[in-house]
C-alpha positions as CSV (number, residue, x, y, z in Angstrom):
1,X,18.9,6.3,-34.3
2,X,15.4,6.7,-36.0
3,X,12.6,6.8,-33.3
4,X,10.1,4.9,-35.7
5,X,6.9,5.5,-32.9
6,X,3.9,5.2,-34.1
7,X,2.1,8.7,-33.8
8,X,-0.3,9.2,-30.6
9,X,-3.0,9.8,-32.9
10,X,-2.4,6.9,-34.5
11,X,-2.6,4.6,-31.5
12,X,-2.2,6.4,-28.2
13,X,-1.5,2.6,-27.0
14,X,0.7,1.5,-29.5
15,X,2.7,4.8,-28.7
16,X,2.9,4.7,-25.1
17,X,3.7,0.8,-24.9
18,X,6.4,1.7,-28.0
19,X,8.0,4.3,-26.1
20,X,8.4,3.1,-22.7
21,X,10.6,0.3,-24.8
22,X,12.4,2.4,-27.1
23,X,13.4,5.2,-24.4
24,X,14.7,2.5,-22.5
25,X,12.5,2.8,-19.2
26,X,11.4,-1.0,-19.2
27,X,10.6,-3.7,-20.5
28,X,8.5,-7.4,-20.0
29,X,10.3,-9.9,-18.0
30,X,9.8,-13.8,-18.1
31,X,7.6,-13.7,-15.9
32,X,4.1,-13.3,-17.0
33,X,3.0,-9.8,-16.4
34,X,6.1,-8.4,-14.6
35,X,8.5,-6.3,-15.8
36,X,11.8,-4.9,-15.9
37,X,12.8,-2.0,-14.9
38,X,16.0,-0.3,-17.1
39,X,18.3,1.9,-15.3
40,X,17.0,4.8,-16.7
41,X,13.7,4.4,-15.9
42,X,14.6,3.4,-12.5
43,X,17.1,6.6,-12.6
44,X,13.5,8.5,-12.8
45,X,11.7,6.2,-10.2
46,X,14.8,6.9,-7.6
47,X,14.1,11.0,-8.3
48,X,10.5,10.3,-7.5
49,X,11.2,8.1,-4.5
50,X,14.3,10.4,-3.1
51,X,11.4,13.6,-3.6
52,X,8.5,11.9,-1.9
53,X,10.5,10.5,1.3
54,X,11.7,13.7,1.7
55,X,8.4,15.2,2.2
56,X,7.0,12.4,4.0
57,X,9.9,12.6,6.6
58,X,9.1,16.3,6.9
59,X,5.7,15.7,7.8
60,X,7.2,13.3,10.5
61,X,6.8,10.0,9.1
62,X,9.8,6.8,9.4
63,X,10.3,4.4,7.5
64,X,10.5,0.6,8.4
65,X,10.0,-2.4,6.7
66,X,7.6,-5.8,7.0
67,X,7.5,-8.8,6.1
68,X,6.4,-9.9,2.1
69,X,4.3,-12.7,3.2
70,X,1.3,-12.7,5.0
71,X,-0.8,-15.7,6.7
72,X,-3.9,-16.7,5.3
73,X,-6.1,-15.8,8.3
74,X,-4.7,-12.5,8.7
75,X,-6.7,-11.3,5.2
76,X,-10.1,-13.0,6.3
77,X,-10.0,-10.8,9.7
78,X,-11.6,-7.5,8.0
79,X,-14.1,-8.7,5.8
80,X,-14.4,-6.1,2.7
81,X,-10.6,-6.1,2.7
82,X,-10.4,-9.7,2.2
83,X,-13.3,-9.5,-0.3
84,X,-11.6,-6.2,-2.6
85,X,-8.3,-8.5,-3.3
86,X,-8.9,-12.2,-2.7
87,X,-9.5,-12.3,-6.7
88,X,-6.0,-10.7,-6.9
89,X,-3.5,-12.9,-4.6
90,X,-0.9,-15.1,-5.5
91,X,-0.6,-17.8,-2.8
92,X,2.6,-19.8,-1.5
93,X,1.2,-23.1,-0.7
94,X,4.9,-25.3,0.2
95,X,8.3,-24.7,1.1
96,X,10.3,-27.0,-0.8
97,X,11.4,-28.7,-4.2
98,X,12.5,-32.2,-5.7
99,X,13.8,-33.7,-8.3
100,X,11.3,-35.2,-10.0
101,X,12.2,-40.0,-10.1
102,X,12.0,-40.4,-13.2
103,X,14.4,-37.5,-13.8
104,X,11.9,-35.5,-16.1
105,X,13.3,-32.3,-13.3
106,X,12.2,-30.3,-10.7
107,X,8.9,-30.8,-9.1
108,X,7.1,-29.5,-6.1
109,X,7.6,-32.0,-2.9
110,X,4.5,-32.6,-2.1
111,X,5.2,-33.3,1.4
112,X,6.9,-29.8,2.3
113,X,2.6,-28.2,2.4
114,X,2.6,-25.3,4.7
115,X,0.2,-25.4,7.8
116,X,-1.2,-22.5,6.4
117,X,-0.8,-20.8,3.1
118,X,1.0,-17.7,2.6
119,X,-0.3,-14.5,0.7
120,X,2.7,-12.6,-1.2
121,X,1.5,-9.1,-0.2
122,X,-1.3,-6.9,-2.2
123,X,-1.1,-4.7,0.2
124,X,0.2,-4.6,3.8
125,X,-2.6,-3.8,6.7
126,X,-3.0,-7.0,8.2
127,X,0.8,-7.6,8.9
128,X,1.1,-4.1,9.8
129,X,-2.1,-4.0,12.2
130,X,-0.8,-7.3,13.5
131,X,2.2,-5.6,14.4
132,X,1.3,-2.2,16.1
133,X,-1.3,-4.6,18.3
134,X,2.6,-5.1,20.1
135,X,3.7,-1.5,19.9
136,X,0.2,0.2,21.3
137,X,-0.9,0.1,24.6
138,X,-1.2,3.6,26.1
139,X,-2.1,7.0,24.4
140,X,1.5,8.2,24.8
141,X,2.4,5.9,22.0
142,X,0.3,7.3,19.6
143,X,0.8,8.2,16.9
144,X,2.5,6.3,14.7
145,X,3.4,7.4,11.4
146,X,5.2,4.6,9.5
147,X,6.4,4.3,5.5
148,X,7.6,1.4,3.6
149,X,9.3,1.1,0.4
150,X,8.2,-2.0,-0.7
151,X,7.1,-4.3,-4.1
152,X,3.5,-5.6,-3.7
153,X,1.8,-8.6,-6.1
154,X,-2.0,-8.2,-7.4
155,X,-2.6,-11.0,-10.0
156,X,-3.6,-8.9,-12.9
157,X,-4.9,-10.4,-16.1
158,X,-4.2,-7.7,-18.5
159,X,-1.1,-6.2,-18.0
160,X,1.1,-2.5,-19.5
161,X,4.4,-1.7,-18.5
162,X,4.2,0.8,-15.6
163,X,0.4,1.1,-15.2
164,X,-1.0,-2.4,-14.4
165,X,1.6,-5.1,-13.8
166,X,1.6,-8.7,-11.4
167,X,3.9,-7.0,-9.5
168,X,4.9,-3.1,-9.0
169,X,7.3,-0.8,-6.7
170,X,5.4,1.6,-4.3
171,X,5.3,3.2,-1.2
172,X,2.6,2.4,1.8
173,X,2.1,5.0,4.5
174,X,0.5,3.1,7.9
175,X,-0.6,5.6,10.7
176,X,-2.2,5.1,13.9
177,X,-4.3,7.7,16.2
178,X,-5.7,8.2,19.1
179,X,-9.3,10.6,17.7
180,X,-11.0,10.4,14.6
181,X,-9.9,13.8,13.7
182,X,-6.3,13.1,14.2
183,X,-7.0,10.4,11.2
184,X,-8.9,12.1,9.1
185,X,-6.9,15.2,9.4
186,X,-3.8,12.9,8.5
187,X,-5.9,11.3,5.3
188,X,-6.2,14.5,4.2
189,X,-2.4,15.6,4.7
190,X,-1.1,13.2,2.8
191,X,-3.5,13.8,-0.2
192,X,-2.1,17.2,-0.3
193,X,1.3,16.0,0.2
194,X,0.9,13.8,-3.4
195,X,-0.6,16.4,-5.3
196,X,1.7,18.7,-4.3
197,X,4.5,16.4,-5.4
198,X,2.9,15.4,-8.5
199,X,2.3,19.3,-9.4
200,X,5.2,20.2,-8.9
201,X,7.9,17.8,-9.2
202,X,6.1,15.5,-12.4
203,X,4.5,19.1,-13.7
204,X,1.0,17.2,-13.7
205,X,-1.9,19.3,-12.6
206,X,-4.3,16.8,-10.5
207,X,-7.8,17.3,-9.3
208,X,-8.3,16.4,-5.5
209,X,-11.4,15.0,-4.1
210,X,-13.0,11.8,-2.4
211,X,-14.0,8.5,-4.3
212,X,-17.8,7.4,-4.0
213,X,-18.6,4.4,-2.1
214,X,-18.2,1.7,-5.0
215,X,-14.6,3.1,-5.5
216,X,-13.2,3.2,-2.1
217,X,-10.2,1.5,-1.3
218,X,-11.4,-2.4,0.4
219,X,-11.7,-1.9,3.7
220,X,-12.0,1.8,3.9
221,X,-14.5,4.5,5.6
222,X,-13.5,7.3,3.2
223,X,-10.7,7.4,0.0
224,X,-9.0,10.8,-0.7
225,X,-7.6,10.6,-4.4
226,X,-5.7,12.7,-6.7
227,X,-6.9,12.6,-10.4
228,X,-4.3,13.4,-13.2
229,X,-5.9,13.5,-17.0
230,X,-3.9,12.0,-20.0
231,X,-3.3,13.1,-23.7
232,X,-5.9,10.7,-24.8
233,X,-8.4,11.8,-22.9
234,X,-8.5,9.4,-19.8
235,X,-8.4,10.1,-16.2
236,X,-5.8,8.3,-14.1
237,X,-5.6,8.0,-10.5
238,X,-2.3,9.0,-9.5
239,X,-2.4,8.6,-5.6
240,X,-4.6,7.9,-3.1
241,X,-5.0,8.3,0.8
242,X,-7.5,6.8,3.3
243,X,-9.5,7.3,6.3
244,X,-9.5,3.3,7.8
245,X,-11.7,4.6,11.0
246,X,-11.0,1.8,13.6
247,X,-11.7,-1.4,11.1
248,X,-8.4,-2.7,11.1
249,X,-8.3,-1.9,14.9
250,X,-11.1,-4.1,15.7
251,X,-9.9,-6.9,13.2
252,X,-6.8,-7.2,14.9
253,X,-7.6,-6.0,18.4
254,X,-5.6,-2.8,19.1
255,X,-6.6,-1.0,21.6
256,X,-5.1,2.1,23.7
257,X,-5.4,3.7,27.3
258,X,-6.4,6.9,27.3
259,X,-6.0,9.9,29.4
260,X,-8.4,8.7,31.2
261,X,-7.5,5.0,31.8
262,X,-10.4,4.0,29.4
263,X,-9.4,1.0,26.7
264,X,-10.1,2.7,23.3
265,X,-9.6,1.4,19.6
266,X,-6.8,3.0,17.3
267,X,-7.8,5.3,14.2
268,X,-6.0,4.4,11.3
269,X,-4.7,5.5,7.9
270,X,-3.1,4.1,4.8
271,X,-1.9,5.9,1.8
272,X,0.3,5.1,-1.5
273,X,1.9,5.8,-4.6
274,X,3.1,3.2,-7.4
275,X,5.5,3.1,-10.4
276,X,2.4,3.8,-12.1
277,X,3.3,7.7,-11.7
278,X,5.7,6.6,-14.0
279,X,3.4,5.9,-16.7
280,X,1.4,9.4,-15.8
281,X,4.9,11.3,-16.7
282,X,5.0,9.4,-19.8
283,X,2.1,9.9,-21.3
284,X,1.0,13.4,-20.2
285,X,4.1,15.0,-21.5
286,X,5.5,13.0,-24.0
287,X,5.1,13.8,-28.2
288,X,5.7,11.9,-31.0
289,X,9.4,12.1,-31.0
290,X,9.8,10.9,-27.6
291,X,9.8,11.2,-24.1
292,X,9.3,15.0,-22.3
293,X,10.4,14.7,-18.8
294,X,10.4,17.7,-16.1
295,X,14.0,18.4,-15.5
296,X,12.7,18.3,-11.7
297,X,12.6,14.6,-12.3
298,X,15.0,14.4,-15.4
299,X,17.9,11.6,-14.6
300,X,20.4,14.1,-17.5
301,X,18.6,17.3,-17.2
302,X,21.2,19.0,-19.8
303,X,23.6,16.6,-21.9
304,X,26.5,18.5,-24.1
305,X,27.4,16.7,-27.6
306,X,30.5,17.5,-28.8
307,X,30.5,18.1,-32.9
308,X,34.0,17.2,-34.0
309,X,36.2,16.0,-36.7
310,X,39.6,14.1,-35.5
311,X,40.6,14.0,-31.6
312,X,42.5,17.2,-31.6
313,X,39.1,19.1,-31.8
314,X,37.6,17.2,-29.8
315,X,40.1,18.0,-27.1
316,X,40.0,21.7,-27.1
317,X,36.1,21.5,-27.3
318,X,36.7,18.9,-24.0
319,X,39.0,21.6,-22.6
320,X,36.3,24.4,-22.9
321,X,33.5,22.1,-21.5
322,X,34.9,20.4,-18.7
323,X,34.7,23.5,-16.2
324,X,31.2,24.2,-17.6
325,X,30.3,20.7,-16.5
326,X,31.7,21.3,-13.1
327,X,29.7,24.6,-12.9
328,X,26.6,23.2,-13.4
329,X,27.1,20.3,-11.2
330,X,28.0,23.0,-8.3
331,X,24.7,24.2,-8.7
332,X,23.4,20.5,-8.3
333,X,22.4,20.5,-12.0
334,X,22.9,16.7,-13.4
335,X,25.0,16.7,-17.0
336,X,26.3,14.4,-19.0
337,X,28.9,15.4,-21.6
338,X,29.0,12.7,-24.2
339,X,32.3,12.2,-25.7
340,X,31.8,8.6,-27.4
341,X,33.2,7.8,-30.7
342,X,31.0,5.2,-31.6
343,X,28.2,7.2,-32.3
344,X,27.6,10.2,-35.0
345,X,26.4,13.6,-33.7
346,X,23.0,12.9,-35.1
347,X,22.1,9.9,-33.5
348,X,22.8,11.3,-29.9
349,X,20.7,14.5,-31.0
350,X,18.3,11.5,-31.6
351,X,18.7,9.7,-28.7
352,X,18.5,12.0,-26.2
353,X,15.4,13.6,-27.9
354,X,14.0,9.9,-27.5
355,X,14.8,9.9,-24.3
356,X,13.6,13.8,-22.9
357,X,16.6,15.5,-21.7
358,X,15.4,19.0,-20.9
359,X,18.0,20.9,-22.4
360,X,20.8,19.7,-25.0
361,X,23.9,21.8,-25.6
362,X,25.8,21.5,-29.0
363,X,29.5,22.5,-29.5
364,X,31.7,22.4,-32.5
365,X,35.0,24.3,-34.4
366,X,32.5,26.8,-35.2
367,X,31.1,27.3,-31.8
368,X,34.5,27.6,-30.2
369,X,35.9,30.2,-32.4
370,X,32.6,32.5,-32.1
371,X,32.8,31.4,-27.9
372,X,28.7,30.2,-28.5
373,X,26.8,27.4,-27.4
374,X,23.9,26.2,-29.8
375,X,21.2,25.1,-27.0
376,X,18.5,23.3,-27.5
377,X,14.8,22.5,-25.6
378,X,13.2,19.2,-25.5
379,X,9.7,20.8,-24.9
380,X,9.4,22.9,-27.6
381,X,11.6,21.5,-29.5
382,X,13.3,25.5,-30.4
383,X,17.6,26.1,-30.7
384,X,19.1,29.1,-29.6
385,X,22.4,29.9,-30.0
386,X,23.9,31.5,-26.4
387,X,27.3,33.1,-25.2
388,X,29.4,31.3,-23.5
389,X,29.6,33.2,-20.2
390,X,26.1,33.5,-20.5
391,X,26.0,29.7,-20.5
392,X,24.9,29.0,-16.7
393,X,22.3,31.5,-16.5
394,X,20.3,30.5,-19.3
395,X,20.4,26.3,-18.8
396,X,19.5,27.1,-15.0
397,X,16.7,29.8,-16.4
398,X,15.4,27.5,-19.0
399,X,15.5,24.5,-16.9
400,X,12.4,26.5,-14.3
401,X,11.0,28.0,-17.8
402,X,10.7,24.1,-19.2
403,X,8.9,23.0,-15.7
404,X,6.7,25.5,-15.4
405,X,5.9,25.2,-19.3
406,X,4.9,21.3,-19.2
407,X,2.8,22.0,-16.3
408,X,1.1,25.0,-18.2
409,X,0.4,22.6,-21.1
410,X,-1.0,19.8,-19.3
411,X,-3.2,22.1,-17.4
412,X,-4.3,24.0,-20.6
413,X,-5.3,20.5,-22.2
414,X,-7.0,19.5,-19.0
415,X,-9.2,22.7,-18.9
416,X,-10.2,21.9,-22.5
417,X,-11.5,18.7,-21.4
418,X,-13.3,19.5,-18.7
419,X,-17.3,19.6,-20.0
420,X,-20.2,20.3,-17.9
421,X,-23.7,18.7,-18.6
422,X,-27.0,18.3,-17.4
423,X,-28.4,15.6,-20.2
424,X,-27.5,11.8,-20.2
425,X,-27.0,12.2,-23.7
426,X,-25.1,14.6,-24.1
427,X,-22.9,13.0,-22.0
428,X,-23.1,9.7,-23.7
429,X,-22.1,12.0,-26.7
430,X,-19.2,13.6,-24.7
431,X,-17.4,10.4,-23.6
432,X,-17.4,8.9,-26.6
433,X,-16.2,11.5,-28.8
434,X,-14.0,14.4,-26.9
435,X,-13.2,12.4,-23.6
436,X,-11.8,14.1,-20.8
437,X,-13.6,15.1,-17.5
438,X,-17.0,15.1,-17.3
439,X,-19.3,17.3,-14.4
440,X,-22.4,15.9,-14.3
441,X,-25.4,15.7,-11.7
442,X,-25.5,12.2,-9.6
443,X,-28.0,10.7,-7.4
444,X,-25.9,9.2,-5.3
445,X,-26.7,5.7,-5.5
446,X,-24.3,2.9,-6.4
447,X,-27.3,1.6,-9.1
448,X,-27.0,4.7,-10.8
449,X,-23.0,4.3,-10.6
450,X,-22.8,0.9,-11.9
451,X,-25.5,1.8,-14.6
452,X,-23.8,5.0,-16.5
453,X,-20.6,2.7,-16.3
454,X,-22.3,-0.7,-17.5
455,X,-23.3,1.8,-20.4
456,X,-20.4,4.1,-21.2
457,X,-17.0,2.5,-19.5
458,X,-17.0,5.9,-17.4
459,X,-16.6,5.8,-13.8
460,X,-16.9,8.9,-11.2
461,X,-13.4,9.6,-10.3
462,X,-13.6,11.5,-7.6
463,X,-16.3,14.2,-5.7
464,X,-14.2,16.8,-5.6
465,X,-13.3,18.6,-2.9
466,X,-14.2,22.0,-1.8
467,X,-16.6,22.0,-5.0
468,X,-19.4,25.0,-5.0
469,X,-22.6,23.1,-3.9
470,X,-24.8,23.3,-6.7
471,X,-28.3,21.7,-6.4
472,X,-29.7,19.9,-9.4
473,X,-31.0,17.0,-11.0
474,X,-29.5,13.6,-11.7
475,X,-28.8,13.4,-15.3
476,X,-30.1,9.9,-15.3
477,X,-32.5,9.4,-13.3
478,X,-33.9,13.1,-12.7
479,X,-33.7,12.6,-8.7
480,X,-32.1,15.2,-6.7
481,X,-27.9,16.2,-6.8
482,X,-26.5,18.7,-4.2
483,X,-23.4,18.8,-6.5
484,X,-21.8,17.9,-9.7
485,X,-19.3,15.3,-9.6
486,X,-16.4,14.1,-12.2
487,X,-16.6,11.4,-14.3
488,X,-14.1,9.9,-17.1
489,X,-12.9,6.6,-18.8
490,X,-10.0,6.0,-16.9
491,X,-6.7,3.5,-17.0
């Protein structure tokens, strides 16, 4: 099975939309800009999803559902919210088909117009605020801390598989509070809660912080973000979280009692993550030969190949492996033992290199006379050869070893690519020829903003948080800066 990817240095593009293919994650659909998701790319998205709902449920959130479509007048109700995705909607303007008269086939009936046109969701606050105007009246039913698992449609122009499609799978957190502290405090929560997943579970060390003004979610008072950096040197946003204040309250009229009898509006929150965390794993791990995937997240965290000649040998190396796989699978370790016959050793050494199983474990005549294992690691791409009662130990020991490792990595390349400067062209000179993450001095003004990204491509990712105030000068413009913030070229 020859992998045949072009290298990253190459065409980090070519590479990442080559492998996604090849390692059978997904692929384009027949519908412009949407894609299909391959069982084992979904395999990884149901880690990610089973992981995340975990931890939202132990920070007391429940999930529910709403509906797909949303009426027309509900966007137009909070004005910058309709005006940050009105560019983006696809729109369902009748109900029904016909056949066309003069049987050329199916056309739209032009009599089955809807009163009013339905919006296939971008995003779910209207229906959602529309909804808890029902479920709130008093302070004692506050608050509420709803999740959906749900697919959402942005019309984008320019689509890759997994970081910018017409449609994507993500989940939407909805909260409503009684104080302004409550909100903010659950903004912030949840911000923590993604990069602690992200760090941990995807091995992808994020920067946390706030987006400026221009980049705030539509609709928004404040945006908490988490900012991941890949192999080529762009920053990607890989979750964000946001402080609503009572816009979406006042749009739709929801209103609570409080203690003290007094009509207040709600505080609100919203905060989601995409299958684009799927194209993050890709291409901050991944090499030339293939996919690396944390075995936190890993579908097959350790597949055995048995090396054979005739079935006899292939039965006594199934005999000695069988209760190896059940071992491991006791300690909730996923294996796959691959016995097929229609495929040579070489290509599965191949294919499940292409596809990033953490650890791979080789058997043959040889191996069972000297009772060995020949183990090898996806991230470093190094074989051992290991004792057979010593088996367990070291795939369970090298499974936390290859974690922590990919994390190390992509945190040692991120510090590498962090630069601080104080000149604008110098940072000019940065961004164009190491990339990365760039501190700089800002004046705060969306002018400035729009300028340095008119004239580079690099947008501030995020201020981030709990950043040493350092006074200074904005590297454009020369006017005052009370801290650095971090800009990048980003996906």
């Amino acid at each position: 099975m020859g992998k045949n990817l072009t290298s990253r240095s190459e065409d980090y593009s070519k590479w990442y939309n080559e492998l996604v293919v090849k390692a059978d994650l997904a692929e384009n659909s027949g519908v412009r800009g949407c894609m299909v998701i391959k069982p084992y790319g979904f395999a990884i998205w149901e880690k990610m999803q089973a992981q995340l709902d975990k931890m939202f449920k132990e920070t007391g959130h429940e999930n529910a559902y709403f509906p797909l479509f949303i009426p027309k007048s509900y966007l137009s109700k909070e004005a910058s919210h309709v005006e940050g995705f009105a560019k983006e909607c696809a729109v369902v303007t009748h109900y029904r088909l016909k056949n066309a008269e003069d049987g050329s086939g199916i056309i739209v009936d032009e009599n089955a117009k809807l009163e009013e046109e339905l919006i296939v969701r971008p995003t779910s606050e209207t229906i959602i605020w529309d909804t808890y105007r029902k479920w709130v009246q008093s302070y004692r039913d506050l608050p509420i801390l709803v999740n959906q698992w749900a697919n959402v449609v942005r019309w984008e122009m320019r689509t890759r598989l997994f970081l910018r499609t017409a449609e994507f799978l993500w989940q939407e957190g909805h909260t409503a509070h009684a104080t302004r502290d409550e909100a903010l405090e659950e903004a912030e929560q949840m911000m923590h809660v993604y990069a602690d997943f992200v760090e941990n579970y995807m091995g992808v060390p994020v920067i946390k912080g706030i987006k400026t003004e221009s980049e705030r979610f539509a609709g928004a008072e404040e945006t908490y973000c988490i900012e991941a950096l890949m192999q080529d040197g762009k920053a990607l946003q890989a979750g964000t979280s946001h402080f609503l204040g009572q816009n979406f309250a006042k749009a739709f009229d929801v209103k609570f009692a409080n203690k003290e009898g007094k009509q207040e509006y709600v505080w609100a929150t919203s905060w989601g993550v995409s299958t684009r965390l799927m194209g993050a794993l890709v291409m901050t791990h991944s090499d030339d030969n293939g996919l690396v995937l944390p075995p936190n997240l890993a579908p097959i965290q350790v597949v055995i190949v048995p090396i054979y000649k005739g079935l006899d040998q292939l039965d006594a190396i199934a005999e000695k492996v069988d209760p190896l796989v059940k071992e491991l699978r006791a300690k909730g370790i996923s294996v796959k033992f691959d016995k097929r016959d229609t495929h040579k050793p070489g290509f599965k050494f191949n294919e499940y290199e292409l596809k990033g199983v953490p650890v791979r474990l080789a058997i043959g005549q040889r191996d069972l006379e000297n009772g060995t294992y020949e183990v090898a690691r996806r991230d470093t791409l190094t074989k051992e050869s290991v004792k057979a009662e010593d088996i367990v130990n070291r795939v369970e020991a090298l499974l936390t070893e290859i974690q922590e490792n990919i994390f190390k990595k992509a945190l040692d390349f991120r510090e590498e690519h962090i630069s601080s400067v104080d000149t604008y062209e110098e940072f000019k000179k940065i961004i164009e020829e190491k990339g990365g993450f760039v501190s700089a001095h800002w004046d705060g003004t969306t002018a400035t903003e729009d300028k340095i990204k008119e004239e580079t491509k690099a947008t501030i990712r995020c201020i981030p948080l709990n950043a040493e105030k350092e006074s200074g000068k904005c590297m454009v413009t020369g006017e005052p800066s009370v801290q650095r913030v971090l800009f990048a070229k980003a996906y």
